[in-house]
N, CA, C and O atoms as a MOPAC input file, in Angstrom:
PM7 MOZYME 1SCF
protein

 N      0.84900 1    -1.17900 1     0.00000 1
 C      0.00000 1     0.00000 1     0.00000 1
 C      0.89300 1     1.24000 1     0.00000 1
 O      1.28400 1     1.79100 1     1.02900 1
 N      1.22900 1     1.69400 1    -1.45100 1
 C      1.80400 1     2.93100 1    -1.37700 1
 C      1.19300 1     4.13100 1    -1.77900 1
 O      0.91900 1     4.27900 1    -2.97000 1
 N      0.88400 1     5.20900 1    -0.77000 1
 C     -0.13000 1     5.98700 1    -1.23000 1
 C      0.72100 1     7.54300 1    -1.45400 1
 O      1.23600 1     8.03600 1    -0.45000 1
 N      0.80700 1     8.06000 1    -2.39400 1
 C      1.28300 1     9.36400 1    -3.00800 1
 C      1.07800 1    10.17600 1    -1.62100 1
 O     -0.07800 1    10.27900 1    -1.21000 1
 N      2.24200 1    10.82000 1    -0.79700 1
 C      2.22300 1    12.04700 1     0.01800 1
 C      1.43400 1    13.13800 1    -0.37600 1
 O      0.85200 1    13.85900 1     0.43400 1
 N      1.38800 1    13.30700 1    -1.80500 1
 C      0.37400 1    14.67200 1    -2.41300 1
 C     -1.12400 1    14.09700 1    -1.96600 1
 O     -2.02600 1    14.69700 1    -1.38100 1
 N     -1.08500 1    13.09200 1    -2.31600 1
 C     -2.64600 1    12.87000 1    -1.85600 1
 C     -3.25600 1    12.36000 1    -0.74000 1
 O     -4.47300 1    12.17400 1    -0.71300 1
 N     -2.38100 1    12.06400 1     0.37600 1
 C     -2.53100 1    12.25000 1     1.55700 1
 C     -2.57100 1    13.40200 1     2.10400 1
 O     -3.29200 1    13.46300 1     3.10000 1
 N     -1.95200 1    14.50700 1     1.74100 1
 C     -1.81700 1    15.83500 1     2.37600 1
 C     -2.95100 1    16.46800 1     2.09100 1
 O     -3.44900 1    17.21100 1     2.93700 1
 N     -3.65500 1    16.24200 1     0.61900 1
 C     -5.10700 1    16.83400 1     0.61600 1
 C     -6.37000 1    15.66400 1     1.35900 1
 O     -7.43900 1    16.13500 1     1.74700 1
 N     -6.15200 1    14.50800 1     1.45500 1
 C     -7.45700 1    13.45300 1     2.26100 1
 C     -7.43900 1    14.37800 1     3.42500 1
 O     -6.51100 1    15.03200 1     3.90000 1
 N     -9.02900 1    14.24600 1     3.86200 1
 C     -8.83500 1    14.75700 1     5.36900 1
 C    -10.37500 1    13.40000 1     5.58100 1
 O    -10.92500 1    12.68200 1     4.74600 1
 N    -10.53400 1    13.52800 1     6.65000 1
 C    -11.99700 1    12.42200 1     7.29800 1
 C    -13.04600 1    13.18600 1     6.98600 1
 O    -13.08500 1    14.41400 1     7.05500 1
 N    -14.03800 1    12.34500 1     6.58500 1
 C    -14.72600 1    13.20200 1     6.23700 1
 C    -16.04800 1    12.99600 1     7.15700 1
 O    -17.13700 1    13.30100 1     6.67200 1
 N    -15.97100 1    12.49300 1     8.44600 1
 C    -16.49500 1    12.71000 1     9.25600 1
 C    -15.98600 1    13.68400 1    10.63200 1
 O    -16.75600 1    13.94000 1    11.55700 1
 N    -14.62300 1    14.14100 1    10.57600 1
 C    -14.15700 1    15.60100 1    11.51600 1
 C    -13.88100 1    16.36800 1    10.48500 1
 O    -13.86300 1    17.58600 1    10.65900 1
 N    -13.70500 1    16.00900 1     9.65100 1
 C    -12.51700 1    17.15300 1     8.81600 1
 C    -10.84800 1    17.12700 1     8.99900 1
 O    -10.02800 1    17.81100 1     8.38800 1
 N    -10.61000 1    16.12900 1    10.02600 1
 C     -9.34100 1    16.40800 1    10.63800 1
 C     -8.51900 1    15.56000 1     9.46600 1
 O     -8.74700 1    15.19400 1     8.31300 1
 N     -7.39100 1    15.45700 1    10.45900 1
 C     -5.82700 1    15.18000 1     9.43500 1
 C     -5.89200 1    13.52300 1     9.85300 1
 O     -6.12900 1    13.04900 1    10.96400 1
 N     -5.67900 1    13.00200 1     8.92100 1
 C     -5.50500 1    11.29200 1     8.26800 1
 C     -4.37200 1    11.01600 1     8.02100 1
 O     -3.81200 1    11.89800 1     7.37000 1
 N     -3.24000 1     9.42600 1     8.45900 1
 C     -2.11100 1     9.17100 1     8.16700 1
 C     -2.45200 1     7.60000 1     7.62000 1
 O     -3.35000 1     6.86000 1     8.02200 1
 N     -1.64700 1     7.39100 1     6.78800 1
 C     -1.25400 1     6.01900 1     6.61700 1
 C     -0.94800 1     4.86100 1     7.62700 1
 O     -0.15600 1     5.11300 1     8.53500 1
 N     -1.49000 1     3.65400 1     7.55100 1
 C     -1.21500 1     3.28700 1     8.63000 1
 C     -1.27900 1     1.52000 1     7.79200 1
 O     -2.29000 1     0.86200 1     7.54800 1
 N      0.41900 1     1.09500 1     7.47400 1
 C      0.78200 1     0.28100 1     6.82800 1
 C      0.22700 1    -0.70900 1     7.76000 1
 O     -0.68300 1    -1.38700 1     7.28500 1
 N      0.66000 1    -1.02300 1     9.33100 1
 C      0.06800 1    -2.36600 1     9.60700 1
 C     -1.10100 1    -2.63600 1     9.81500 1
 O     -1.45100 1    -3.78800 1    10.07200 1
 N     -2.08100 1    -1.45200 1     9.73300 1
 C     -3.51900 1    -1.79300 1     9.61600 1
 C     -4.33600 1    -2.20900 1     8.10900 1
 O     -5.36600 1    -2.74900 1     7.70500 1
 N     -3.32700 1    -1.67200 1     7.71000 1
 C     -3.30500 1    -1.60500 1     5.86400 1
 C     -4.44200 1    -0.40000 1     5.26300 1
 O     -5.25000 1    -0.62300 1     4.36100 1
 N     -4.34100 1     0.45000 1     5.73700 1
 C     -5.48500 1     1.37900 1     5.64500 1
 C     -4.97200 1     3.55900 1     5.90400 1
 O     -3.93200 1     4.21700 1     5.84600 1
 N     -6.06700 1     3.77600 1     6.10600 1
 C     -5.73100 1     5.32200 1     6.04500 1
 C     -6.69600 1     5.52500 1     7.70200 1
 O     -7.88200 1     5.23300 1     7.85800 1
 N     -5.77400 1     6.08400 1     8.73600 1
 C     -6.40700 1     6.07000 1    10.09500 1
 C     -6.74200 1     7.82300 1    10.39700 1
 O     -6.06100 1     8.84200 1    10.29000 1
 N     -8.03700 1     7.55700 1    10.78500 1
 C     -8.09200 1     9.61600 1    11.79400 1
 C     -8.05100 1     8.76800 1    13.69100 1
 O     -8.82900 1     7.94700 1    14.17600 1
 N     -7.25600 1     9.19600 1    14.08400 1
 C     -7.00900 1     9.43600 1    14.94200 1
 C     -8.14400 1     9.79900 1    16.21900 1
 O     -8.68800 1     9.05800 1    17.03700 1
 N     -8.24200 1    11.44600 1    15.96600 1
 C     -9.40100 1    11.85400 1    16.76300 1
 C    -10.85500 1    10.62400 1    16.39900 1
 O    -11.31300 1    10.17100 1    17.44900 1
 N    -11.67400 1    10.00500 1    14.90800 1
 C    -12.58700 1     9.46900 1    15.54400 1
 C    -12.70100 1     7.95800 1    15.30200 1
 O    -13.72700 1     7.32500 1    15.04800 1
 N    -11.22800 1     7.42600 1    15.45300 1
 C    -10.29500 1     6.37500 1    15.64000 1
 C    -10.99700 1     5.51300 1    14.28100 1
 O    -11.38300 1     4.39900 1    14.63500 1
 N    -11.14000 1     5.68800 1    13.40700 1
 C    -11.83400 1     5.03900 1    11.91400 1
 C    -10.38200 1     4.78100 1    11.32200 1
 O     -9.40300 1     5.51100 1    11.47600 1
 N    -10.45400 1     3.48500 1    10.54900 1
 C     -9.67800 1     2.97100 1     9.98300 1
 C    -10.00700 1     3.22100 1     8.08600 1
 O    -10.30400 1     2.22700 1     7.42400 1
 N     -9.94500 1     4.06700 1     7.67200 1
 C    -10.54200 1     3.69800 1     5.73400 1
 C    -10.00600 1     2.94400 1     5.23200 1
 O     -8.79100 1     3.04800 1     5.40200 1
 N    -10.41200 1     1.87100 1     4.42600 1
 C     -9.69100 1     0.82300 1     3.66100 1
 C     -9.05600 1     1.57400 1     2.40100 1
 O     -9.40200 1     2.63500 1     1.88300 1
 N     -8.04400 1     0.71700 1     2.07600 1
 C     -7.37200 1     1.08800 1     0.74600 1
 C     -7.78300 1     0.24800 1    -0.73500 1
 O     -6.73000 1     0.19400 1    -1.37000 1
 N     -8.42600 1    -0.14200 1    -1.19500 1
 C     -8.19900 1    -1.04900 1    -2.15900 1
 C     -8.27200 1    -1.02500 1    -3.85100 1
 O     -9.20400 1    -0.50200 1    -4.46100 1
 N     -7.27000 1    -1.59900 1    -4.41000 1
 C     -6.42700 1    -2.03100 1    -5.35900 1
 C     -5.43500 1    -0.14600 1    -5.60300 1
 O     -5.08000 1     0.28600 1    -6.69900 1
 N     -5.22900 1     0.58400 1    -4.24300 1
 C     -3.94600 1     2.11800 1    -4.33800 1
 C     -5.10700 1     2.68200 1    -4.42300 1
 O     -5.10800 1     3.24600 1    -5.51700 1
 N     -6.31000 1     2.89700 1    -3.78900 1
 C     -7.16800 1     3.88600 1    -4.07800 1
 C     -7.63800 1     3.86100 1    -2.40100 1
 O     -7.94700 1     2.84400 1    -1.78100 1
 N     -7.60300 1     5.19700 1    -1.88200 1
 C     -8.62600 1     5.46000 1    -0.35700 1
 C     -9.73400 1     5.31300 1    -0.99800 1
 O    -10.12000 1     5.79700 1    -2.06300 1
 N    -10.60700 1     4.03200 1     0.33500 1
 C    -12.12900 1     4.86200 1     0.22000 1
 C    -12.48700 1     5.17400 1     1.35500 1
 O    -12.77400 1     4.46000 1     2.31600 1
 N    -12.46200 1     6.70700 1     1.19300 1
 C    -13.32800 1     7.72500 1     2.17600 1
 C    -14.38400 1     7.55100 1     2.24000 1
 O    -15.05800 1     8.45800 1     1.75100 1
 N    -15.08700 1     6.47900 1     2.78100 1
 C    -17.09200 1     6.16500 1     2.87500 1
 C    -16.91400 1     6.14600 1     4.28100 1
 O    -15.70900 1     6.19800 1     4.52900 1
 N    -17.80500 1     6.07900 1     5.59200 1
 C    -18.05500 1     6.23700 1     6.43700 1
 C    -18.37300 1     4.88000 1     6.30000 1
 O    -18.00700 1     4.07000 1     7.15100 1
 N    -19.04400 1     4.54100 1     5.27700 1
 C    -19.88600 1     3.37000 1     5.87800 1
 C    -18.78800 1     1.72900 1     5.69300 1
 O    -18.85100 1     0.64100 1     6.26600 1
 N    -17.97500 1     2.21500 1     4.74400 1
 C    -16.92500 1     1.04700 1     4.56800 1
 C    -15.17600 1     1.29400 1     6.20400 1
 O    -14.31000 1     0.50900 1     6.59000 1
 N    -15.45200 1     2.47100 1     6.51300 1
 C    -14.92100 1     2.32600 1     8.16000 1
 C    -15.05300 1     1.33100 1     8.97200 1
 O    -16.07500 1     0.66400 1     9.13300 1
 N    -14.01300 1     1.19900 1     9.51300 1
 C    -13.97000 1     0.36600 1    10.69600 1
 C    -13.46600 1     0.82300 1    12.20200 1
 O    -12.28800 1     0.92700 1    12.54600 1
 N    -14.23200 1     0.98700 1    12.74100 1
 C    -13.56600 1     1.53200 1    14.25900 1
 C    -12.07800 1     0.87100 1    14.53800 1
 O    -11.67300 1    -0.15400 1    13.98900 1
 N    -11.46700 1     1.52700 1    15.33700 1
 C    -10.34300 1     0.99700 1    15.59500 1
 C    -10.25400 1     1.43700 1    17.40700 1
 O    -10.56800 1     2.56400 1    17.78800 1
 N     -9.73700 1     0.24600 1    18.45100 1
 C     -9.78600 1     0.32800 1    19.59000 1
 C     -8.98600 1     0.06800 1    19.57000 1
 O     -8.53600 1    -0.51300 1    18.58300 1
 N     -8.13600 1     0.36700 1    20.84400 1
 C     -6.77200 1     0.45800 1    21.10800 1
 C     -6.74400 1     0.64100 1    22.74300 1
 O     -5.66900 1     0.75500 1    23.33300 1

C-alpha cells in the first residue's frame, strides 16, 4: 500500500474534517481523533463512512 504524500496531504476524514495518516500495519488510512480505519483497495482510499472500521486500542 503505497499511497502518493500529495494525496494524503489533501485526504482529510470526512467525518471531523481532521488530518488522516497512513497506517501500513492496519493496511489502511487512520483519523485518529474518531479512531476510523478507511480501507485502501487495489492504491485507491475509500473515504465512505460506511466502509470504516472503528479501531480500539
Amino acid at each position: 500500500m503505497a499511497l502518493d504524500k500529495e494525496l494524503l496531504g489533501i485526504l482529510v476524514c470526512p467525518v471531523c474534517r481532521g488530518e488522516i495518516r497512513s497506517d501500513e500495519n492496519r493496511g489502511g488510512i487512520l483519523c485518529e481523533n474518531c479512531a476510523l480505519l478507511f480501507p485502501v483497495k487495489d492504491d485507491i482510499p475509500v473515504m465512505l463512512v460506511e466502509e470504516a472500521r472503528k479501531i480500539e486500542d
